[in-house]
N, C-alpha and C positions, 0 to 999 in steps of 0.2 A: 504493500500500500504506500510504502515512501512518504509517510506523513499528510499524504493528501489526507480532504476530505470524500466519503463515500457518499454519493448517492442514494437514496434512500429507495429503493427499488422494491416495491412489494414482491413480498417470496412466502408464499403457504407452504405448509409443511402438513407432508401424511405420513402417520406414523401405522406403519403397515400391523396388522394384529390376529391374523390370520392363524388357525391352527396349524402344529406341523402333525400330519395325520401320519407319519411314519416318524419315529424314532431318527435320531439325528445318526447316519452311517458314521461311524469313527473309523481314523486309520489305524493301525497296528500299534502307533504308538500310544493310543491312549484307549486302546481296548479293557484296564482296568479300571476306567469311569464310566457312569451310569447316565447313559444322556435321556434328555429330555425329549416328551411329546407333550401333544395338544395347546393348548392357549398360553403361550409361556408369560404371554406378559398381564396374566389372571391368578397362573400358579406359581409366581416366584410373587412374593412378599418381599417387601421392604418397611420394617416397624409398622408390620400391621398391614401396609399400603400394597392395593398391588403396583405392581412393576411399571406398567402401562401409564398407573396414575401418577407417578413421580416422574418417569418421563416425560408426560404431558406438561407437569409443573416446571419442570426444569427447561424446557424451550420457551414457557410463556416469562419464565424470569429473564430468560437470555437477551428476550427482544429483538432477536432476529429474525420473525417471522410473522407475518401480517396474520395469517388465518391458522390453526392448527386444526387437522381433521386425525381421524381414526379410523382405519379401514379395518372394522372387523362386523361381525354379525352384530346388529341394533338389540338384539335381546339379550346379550350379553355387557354390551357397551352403552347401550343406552341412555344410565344413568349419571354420565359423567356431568353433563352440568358443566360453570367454570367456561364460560366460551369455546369450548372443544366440541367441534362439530362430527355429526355421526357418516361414515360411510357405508352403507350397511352390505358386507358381503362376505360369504361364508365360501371361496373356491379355493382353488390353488393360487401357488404363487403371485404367477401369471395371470389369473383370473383376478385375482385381489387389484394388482395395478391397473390391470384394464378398467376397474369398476373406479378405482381413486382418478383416475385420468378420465372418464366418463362425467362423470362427480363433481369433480376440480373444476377442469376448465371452462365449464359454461358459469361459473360461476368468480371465476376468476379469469375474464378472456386476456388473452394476450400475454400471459404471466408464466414464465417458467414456475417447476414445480420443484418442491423439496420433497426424495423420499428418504426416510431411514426406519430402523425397527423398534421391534419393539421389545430386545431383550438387551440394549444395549444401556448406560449409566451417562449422557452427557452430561459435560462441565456443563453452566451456563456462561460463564465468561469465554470460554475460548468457542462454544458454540457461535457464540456472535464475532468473534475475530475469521470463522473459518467463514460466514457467512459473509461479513465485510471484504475477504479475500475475494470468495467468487464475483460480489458485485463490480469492483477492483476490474476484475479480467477483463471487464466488457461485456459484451454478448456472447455466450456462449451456446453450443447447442449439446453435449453436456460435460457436467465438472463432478470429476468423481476422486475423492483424495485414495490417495497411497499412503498406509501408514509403517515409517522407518521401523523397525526391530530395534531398539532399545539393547546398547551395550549391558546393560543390566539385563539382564532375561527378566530376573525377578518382580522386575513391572509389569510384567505378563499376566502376572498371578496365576490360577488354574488354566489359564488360556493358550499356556505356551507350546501345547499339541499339537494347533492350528500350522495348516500347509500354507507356507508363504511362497512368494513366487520370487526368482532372482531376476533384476531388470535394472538395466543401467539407465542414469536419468537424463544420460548423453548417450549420442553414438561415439565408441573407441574409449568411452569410462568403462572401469570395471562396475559387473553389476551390486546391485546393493540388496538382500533379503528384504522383500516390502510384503505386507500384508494389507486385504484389501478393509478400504475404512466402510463404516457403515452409513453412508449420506451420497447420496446423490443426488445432485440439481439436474433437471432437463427441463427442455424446450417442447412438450410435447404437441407441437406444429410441423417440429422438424425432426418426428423420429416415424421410421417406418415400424408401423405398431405392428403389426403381423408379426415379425421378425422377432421384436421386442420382447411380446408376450410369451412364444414360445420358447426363446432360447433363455429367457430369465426363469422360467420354470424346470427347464433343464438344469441349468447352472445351481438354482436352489437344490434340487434333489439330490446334485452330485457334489456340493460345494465344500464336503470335507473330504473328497477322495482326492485322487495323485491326478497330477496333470497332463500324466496320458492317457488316464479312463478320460478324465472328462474332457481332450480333446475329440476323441473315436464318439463320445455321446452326443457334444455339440456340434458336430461336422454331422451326423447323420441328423439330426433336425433342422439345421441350417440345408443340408441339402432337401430334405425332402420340402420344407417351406419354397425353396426354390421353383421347383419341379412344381409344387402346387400353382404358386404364382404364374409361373409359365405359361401350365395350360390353361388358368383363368381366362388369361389373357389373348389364346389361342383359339379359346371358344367361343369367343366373344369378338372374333376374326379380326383382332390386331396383335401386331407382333410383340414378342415379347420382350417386355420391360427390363426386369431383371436378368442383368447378367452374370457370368459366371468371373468377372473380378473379386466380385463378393464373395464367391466361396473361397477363390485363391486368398485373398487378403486373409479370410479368416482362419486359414488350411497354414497360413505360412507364420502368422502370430504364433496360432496354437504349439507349431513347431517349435518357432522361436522358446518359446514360453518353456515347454517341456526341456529344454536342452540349455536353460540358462543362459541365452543369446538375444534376449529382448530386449529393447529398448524402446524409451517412451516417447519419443517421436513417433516410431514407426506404428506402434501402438495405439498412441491418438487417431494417426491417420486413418488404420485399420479400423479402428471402432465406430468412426464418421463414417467409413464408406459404411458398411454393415447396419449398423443402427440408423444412417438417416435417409431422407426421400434423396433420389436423385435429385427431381426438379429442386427441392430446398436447396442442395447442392450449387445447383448450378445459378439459381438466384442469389444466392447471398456466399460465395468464393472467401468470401473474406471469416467467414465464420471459423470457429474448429470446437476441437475435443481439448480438454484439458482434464491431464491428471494429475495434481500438484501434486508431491512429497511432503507428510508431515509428521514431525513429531507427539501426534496425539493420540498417544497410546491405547486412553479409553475408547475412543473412537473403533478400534477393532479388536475389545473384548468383547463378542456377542457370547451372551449364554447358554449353551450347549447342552451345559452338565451339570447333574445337582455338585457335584466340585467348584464349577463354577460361579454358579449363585450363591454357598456358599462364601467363597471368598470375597463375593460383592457383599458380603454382609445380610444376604437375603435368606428367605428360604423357603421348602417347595411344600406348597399344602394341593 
């Protein structure tokens, strides 16, 4: 930010709340903890509170967010009161952001959107510095932080299981252990939602496994999405739109990624082609992906494991 001043740019935030109806897959390395299913942020308490409701509390203290919604089922979330608005939907992953984006932006037009979870503990002060950063960037179409690996491990707390990915934050730097943060801003004008939904649902299912299961998983749903689009388009006797740079770009990350050879240029790039419209593309050139680097540890403790919410001081009823 350089000392400037930020513009004040309305930015909603939905905090996804969504059951996990399967058991969170562990890798080998942490096959001795007992991970969590269903409504995490209903069954981890905090003094009593659940989880859900303390991170509702802790963004509206932050003040970096005009609107806070909840995307979870209304008959369970209902009650929340406190200007936290309901999104009421009970699917997958995938289904859940399709309904918060459905939700959101007729009600917020023109406004990129905040999502994060809902098993995660943000600061409220550095919440609003990460969000003053994005505003910072310009326009973006989306900003998703990377969070550093801490020379301490110990800051990790229960978390330190989690598969991180090596990616240098230059081309010809050595790469750096980053683990992904839990906050994403996008531009949902300029993301190709098909794409979106599917392969974020993927991603959830597989997101504590090695990174060449979950290439071989997201390459076969990114292609068959393809192949769908294709023939949409085909039967509808115009030629088709999608092409196959999008699968390369994402075929050659995912490479990258699995063999510790990424880096986040090339990374941004790939993520813009793949997640957004051509035409937005080719309207607005000037736009991109950003993945900043940061230091904010809690940002990518999400809770997995009763070890985990444990160590956040919580606990699981």
């Amino acid at each position: 930010m350089n000392g400037m001043a930020t513009p004040d740019v309305p930015l909603p935030v939905v905090i996804l709340a969504g059951s996990d109806r399967e058991r969170a897959d562990l890798p080998e390395s942490a096959k001795d903890l007992h991970a969590l299913g269903g409504y995490k942020g209903l069954r981890i308490r905090l003094g009593g509170r659940p989880l859900v409701a303390c991170i509702a509390e802790r963004l509206r203290v932050s003040e970096a967010f005009s609107r806070i919604f909840v995307a979870g089922p209304a008959r369970l979330f209902g009650a929340f009161g406190d200007g936290v608005e309901i999104v009421d939907t009970d699917g997958s992953f995938g289904e859940n952001i399709r309904a918060a984006i459905d939700s959101v932006a007729p009600r917020c037009p023109g406004q990129s959107i905040a999502f994060t979870s809902c098993d995660i503990l943000p600061r409220s002060d550095r919440m609003r510095a990460l969000v003053d950063s994005w505003r910072a960037s310009g326009p973006l179409d989306i900003w998703f932080p990377l969070v550093r690996i801490p020379e301490n491990r110990e800051r990790l707390r229960a978390s330190g299981w989690k598969p991180s990915y090596a990616i240098a934050t230059q081309r010809g730097r050595p790469p750096e252990r980053l683990l992904p943060g839990h906050l994403v801003v996008a531009d949902p004008e300029a993301l190709n939602l098909r794409f979106v939904f599917r392969l974020l649902d993927e991603g959830y299912r597989t997101r504590n496994r090695a990174v060449a299961y979950r290439r071989v998983v997201m390459a076969r749903a990114l292609l068959g999405e393809l192949l769908r689009s294709d023939a949409a388009e085909m039967a509808a006797l115009r030629p088709p739109v999608v092409t196959w740079s999008i699968l390369r770009a994402g075929l050659a990350r995912a490479r990258e990624l699995g063999s510790g050879t990424s880096n986040l240029v090339d990374l941004e790039d790939a993520i813009r082609t793949i997640f957004t419209r051509p035409s937005h593309r080719r309207k607005h050139p000037e736009r991109r992906v950003k993945l900043p680097v940061v230091d904010e540890v809690w940002l990518a403790r999400d809770i997995d494991t009763w070890e985990e919410a444990e160590a956040e001081g919580g606990e699981v009823v």
